[in-house]
C-alpha positions in Angstrom: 92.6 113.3 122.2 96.1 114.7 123.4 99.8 115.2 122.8 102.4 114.5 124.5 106.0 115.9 123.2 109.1 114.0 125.1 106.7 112.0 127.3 105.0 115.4 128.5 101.6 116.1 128.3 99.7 119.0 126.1 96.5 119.8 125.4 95.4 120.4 122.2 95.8 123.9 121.0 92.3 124.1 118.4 90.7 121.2 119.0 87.2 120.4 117.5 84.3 118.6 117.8 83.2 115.0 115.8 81.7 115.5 112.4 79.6 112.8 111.0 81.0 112.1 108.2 77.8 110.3 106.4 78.4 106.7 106.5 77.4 106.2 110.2 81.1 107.4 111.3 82.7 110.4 112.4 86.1 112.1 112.3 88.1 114.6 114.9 91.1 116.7 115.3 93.5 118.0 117.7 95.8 120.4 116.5 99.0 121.5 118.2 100.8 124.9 117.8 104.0 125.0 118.2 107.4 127.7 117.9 109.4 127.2 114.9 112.5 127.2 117.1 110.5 124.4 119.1 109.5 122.2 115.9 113.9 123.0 114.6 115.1 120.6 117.7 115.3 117.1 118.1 111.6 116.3 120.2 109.3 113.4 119.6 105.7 114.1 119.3 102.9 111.8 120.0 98.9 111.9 119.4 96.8 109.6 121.8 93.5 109.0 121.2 90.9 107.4 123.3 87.9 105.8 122.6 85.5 105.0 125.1 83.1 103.0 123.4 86.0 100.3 122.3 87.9 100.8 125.3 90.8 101.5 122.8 93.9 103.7 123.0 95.9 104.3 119.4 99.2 106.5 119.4 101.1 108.1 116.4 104.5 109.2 116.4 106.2 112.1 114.9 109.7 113.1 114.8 110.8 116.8 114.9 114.5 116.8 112.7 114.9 120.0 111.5 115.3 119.3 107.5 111.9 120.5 106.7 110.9 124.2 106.3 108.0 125.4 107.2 106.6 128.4 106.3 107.5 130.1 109.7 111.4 129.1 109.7 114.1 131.0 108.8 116.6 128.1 109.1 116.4 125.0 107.9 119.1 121.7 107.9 118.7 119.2 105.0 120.5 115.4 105.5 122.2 114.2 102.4 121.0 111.9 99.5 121.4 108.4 100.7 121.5 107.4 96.5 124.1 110.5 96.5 126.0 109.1 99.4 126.5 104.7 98.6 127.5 106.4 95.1 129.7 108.8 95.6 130.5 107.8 99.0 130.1 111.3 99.9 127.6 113.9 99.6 126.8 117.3 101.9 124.6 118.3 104.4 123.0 121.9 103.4 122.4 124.4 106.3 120.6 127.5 105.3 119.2 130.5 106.9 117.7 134.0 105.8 118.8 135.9 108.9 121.4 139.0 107.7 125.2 138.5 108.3 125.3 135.3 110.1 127.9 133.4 110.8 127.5 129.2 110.5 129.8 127.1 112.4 129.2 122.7 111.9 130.0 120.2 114.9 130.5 116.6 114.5 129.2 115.0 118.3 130.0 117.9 119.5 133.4 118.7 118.1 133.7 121.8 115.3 134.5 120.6 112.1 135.7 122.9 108.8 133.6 125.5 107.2 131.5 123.7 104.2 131.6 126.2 101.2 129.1 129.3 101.8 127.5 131.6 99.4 124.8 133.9 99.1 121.7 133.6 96.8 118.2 135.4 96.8 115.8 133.1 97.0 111.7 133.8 97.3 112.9 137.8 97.1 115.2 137.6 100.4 118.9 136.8 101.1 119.6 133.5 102.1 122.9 132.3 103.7 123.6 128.4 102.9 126.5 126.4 104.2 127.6 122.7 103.4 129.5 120.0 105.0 130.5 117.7 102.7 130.7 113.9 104.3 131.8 111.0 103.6 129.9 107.6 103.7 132.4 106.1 107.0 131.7 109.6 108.9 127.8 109.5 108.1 127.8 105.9 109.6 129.3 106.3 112.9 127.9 110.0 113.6 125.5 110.3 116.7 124.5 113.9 116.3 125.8 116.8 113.3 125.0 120.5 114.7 124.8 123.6 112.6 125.2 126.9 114.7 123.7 130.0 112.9 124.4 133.1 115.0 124.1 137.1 114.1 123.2 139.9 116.0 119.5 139.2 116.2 119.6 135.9 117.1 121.2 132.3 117.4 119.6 129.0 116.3 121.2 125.4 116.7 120.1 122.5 114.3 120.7 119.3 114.6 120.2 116.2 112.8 121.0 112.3 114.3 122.0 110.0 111.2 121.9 106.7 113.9 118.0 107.8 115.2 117.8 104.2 116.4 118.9 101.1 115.7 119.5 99.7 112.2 116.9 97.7 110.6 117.9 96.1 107.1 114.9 96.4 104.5 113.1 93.7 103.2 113.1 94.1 99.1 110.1 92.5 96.8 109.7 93.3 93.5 106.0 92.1 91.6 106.4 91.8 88.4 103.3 92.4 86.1 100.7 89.0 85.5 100.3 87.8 82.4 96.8 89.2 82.8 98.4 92.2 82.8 100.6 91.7 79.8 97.6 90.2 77.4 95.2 93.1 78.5 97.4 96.7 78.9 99.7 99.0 76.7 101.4 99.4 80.0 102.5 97.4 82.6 103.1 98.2 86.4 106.5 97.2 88.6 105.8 97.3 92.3 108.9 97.6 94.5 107.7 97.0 98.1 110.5 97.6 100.6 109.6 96.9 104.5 110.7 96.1 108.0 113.6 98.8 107.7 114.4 101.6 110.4 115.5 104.1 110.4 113.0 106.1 108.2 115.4 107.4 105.7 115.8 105.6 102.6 116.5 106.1 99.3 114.7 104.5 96.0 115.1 105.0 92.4 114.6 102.4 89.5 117.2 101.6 86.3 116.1 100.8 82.9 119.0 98.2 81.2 119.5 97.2 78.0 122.1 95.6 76.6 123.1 99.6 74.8 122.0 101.9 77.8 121.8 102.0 81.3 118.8 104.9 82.6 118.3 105.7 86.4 114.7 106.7 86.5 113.3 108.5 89.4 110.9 106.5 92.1 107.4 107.3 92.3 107.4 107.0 96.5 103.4 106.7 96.7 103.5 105.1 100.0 105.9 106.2 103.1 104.7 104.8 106.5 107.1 104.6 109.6 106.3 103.2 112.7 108.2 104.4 115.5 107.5 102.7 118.0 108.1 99.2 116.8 110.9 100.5 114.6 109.6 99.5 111.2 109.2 101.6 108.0 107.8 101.0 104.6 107.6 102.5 101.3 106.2 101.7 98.2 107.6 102.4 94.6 105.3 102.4 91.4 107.0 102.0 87.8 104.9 102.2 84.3 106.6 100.4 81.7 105.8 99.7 78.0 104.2 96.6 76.7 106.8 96.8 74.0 109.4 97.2 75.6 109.0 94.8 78.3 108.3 91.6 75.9 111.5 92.6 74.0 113.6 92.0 76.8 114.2 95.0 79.1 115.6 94.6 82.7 114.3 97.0 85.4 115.7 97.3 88.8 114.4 98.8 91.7 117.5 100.3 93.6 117.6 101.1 97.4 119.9 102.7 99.7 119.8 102.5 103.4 122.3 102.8 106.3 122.0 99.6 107.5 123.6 98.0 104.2 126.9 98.6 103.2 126.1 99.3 99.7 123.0 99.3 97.2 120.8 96.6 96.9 119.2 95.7 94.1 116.3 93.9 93.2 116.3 93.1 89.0 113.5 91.6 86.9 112.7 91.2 83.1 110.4 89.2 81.0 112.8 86.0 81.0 112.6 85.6 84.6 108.7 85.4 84.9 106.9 81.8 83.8 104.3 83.1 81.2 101.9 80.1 80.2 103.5 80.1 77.0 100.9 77.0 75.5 97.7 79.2 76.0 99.4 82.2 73.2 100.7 79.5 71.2 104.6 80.9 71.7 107.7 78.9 72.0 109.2 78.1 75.3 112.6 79.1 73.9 111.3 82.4 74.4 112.0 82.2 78.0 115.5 82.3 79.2 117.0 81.1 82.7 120.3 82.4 83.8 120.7 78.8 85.1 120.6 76.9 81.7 124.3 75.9 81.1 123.8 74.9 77.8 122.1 77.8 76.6 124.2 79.2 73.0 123.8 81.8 70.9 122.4 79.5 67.7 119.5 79.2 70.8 119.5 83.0 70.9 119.2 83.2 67.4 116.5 80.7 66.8 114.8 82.8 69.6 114.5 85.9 67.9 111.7 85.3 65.7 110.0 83.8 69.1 110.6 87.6 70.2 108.7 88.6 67.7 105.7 86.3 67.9 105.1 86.8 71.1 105.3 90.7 70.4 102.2 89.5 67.6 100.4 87.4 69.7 100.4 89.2 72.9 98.8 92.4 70.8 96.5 90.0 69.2 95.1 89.0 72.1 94.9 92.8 73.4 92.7 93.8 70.2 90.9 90.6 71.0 90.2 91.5 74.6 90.4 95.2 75.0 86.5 95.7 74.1 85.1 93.7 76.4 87.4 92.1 79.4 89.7 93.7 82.3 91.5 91.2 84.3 91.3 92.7 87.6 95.0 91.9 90.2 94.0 91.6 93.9 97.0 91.6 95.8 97.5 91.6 100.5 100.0 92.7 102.0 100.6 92.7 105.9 102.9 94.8 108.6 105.5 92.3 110.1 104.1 90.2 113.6 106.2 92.1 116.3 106.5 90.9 119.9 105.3 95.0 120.9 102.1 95.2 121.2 100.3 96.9 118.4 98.0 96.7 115.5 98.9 94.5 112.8 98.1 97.0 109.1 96.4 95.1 106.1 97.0 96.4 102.4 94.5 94.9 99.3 96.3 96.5 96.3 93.6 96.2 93.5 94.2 97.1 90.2 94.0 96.9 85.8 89.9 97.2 86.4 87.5 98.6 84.0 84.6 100.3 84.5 85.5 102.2 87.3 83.0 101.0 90.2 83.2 97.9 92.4 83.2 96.4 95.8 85.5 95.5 98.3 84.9 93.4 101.5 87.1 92.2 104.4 86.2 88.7 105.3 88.1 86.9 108.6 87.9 83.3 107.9 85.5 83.7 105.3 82.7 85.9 107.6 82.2 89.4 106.1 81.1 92.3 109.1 83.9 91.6 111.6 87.1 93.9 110.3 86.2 97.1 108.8 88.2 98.6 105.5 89.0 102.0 104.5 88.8 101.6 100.5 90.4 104.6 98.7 89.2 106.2 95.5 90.2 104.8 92.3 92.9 106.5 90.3 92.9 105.7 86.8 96.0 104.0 85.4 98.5 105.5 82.9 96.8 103.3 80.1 94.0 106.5 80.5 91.3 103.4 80.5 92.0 100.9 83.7 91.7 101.6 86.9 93.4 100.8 90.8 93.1 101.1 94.2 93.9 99.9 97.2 91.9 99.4 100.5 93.3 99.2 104.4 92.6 97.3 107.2 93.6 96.9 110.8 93.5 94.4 113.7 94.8 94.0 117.1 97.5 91.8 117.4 96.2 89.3 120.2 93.5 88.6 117.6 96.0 88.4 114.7 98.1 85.7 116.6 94.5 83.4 117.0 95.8 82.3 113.0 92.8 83.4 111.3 92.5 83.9 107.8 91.8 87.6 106.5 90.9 87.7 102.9 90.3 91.1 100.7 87.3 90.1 98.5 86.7 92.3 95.2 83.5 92.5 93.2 83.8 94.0 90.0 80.1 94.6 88.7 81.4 95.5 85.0 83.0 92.0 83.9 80.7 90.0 86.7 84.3 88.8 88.3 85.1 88.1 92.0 88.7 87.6 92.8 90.4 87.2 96.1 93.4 87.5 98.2 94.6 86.2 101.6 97.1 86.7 104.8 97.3 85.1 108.4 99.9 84.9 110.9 103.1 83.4 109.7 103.1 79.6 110.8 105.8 78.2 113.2 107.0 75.5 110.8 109.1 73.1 112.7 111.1 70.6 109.7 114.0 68.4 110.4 115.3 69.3 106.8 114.1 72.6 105.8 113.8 73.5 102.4 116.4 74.1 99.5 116.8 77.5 98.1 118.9 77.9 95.1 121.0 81.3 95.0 119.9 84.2 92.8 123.3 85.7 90.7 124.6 88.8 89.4 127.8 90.6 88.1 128.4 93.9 88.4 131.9 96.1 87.5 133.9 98.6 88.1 136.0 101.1 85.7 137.4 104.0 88.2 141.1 102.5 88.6 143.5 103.4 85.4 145.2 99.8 85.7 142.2 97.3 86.6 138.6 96.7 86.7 136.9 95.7 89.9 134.4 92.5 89.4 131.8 91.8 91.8 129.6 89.2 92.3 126.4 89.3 94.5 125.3 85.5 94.9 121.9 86.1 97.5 119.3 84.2 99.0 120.1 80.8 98.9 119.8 78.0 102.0 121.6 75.9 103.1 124.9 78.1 103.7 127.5 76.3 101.5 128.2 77.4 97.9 131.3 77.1 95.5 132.0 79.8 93.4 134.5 80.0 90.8 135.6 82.8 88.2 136.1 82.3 84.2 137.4 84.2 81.7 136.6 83.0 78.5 135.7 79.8 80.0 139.2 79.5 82.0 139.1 79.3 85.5 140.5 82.5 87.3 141.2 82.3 91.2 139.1 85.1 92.9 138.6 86.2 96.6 135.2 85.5 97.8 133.7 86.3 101.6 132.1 83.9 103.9 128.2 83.9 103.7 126.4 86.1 106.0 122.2 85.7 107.2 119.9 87.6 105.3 117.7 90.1 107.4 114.6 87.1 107.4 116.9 84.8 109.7 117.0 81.5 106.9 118.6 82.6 103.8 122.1 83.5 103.1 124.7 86.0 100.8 127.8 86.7 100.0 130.3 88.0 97.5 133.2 87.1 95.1 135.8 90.1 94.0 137.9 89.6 90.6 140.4 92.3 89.9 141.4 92.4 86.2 143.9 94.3 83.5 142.5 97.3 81.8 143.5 95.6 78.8 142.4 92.4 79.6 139.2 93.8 79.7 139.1 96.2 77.3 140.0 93.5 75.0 136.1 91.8 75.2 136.8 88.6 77.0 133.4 87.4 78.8 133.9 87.0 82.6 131.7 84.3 84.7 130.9 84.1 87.7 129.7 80.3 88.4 127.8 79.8 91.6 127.5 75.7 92.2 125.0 75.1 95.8 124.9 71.4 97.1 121.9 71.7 98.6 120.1 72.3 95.7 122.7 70.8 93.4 122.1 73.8 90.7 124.7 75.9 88.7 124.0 79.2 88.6 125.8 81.9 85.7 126.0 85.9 85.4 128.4 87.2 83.0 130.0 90.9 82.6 132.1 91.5 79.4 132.9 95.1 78.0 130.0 97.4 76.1 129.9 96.8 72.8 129.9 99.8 70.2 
């Protein structure tokens, strides 16, 4: 094991010897000590480990940028909220320091910029000098390098923070929705927002809770932050616990992410009319389920819905009395790190979870043969139902081997309800078609109230294929001329987006008319809707 910090080498300053750790494997560390000033600049630290045996070489990355504070520092710089910044389109970078009548001076790629507010507070039972420079979102985007200079009479410290640390890499956004499993068996349900294949490592994530009264930001639960430095890809991994209740009666929740490789927030939105429950097995009307696609869809359908609503609310609690005692339905669930022409390992991730009692088993099998690939199973956290359990479990392979096509499969065996359940990944094929497939366009409408005169519509229309779509505005069912942009490629190289703008009269608006945005797409001959009208009440 050793370190190497801007391609030189170090040796390891404590490093120790392998401890078995009881399973027939064993574990080792390296540590390496460094100054604070030394950790404060801009360095990139690597760990290399060799392994005889496998003839193997793994490398970690680390990147020293100055916004944390160790124990050790006395000055610190903090980067702004990226939610803060696609907001506001502004927000400040924070540079603070306990050493006694400084001064603090800010550069912009190297050229001094205005003093950011300063004030002094006591904070942990010293004096702390903080400074910030507010920014704006244009300024953020096309700065290499933002310096602060602290200097007093005992000493002078430079920190600096890169906002470009490589190139831009837009994220990839899912958003699982819970099973119906899931629905029939828990008072709450679980929304996993997965966003991948982004660089660099700073991201912002937060969830919204919408109904048609109130909109609620709601903080992310960031359980998972990996980065990968040398192939430029980062991950993270956002938890949400909803209610049961809540969920069947119709509440959106989006999973909202800000990065600086988009020019504004994406969002990714999901509620219980956009999931196909199997509506004949709990005995519920199909009216139940709405599509944002269904022209014809009125309000004497919404009406004759309602009590639909309501049975499903019966039936789906019902069935959880029915079930509770004596069934879990256990969600397997792989996930794998993108195939990358650097070499590398490609990272497998089993999600496993809504299992009760809490022991069980989980295997690695490449095409079908347990033994080859080995898996580092977590422990089992219970759930916030305080009864069902998850986990997850990791896995790793090389890439040559990953690119043979084989089949890796997580395979759980849950002892307490006798199941087995499975889930799979392999190497994404090359699929060569002379007419590749149709994908409709997914819709939404979103508004703007800061101007005195107007109100600023927008329409997101996103991931459809092939590129053409005709869009068209109505207001009250009139058609209204808008300005929309030519499609752009989505970051996975097939589908495509754009966006429509309708500027209308305060009054017009304030007045209740319903505005629609009506995406037709040839080539899968659909109409899609989204509406915005004025909050009622």
């Amino acid at each position: 094991m050793r370190w190497t910090v801007n391609k030189q080498h170090l040796s390891c300053s404590s490093p120790s010897s392998p401890t078995a750790l009881g399973d027939g494997r064993f574990q080792q560390s390296c540590q390496l000590e460094l100054r604070a000033a030394e950790w404060s600049t801009l360095k990139t630290y690597t760990c290399i480990v060799t392994h005889s045996s496998t003839k193997t070489t793994l490398e970690k990355v680390l990147h020293s940028t100055g916004c944390r504070e160790p124990a050790l520092l006395s000055s610190y710089i903090q980067p702004p909220s990226l939610k803060e910044l696609f907001m506001n389109e502004s927000a400040s970078v924070m540079c603070k320091t306990s050493l006694a009548n400084a001064s603090i001076n800010w550069t912009m790629d190297g050229e001094m910029v205005d003093l950011g507010a300063v004030r002094m507070e006591q904070h942990n039972g010293s004096t702390w000098l903080q400074s910030w420079l507010q920014v704006n979102l244009s300024e953020w985007n096309s700065t290499e390098t933002i310096t602060c200079q602290i200097k007093s009479d005992l000493a002078e410290n430079v920190l600096g923070i890169s906002p470009k640390n490589g190139s831009l890499k837009a994220p990839t956004i899912y958003l699982l929705s819970p099973s119906s499993e899931e629905i029939c068996s828990n008072q709450n349900l679980t929304l996993h927002c997965i966003v991948k294949d982004f660089y660099p490592g700073e991201i912002s994530v937060w969830w919204q809770e919408k109904t048609a009264q109130t909109e609620v930001d709601i903080v992310a639960d960031d359980e998972n932050h990996n980065c990968d430095h040398n192939s430029q890809q980062c991950s993270v991994i956002s938890k949400l616990e909803v209610s049961r209740s809540r969920w069947i009666l119709g509440t959106s929740y989006s999973c909202l992410v800000a990065h600086l490789s988009s020019e504004g927030i994406i969002a990714r939105s999901v509620n219980v009319h956009t999931e196909s429950w199997h509506c004949s097995v709990l005995g519920i009307n199909p009216c139940s389920i709405l599509d944002n696609s269904m022209d014809d869809y009125s309000e004497l359908d919404d009406a004759q819905c309602v009590w639909t609503t309501v049975s499903t609310f019966i039936a789906l609690f019902l069935i959880t009395l029915f079930y509770s005692g004596f069934v879990t339905f256990i969600k397997v669930h792989v996930l794998h790190s993108s195939c990358t022409t650097k070499p590398g390992a490609i990272q497998l991730l089993c999600f496993i979870s809504g299992f009760y009692p809490e022991p069980l088993k989980v295997e690695w099998l490449v095409d079908g043969e347990p033994g080859l690939i080995h898996g580092d199973t977590a422990p089992a956290k219970k759930d916030a139902d305080g009864r069902t359990f998850s986990t997850r479990s990791n896995a790793s392979v090389s890439q040559d081997v990953w690119l043979e096509g084989k089949t890796y499969t997580c395979q759980v065996s849950h002892p307490g309800s006798a199941t087995r359940k499975q889930d799979h990944a392999r190497k994404c094929q090359e699929v060569i078609m002379s007419e590749p497939i149709p994908i409709k366009p997914q819709v939404e409408v979103f508004y703007n109230c800061n101007s005195q005169s107007e109100v600023e519509l927008v329409c997101l229309i996103s991931g459809f294929y092939p590129e053409r779509v005709d869009v068209d505005w109505l207001v009250n069912g009139e058609r209204r001329a808008g300005n929309t942009e030519p499609p752009t490629k989505d970051a996975d190289g097939r589908t495509f987006s754009t966006r429509s703008n309708l500027s209308v009269p305060q009054g017009e608006w304030l007045a209740g008319k319903t505005y629609t945005c009506q995406v037709y797409h040839p080539g899968t001959k659909t109409t899609t809707q989204a509406h915005a009208h004025k909050c009622q009440g």
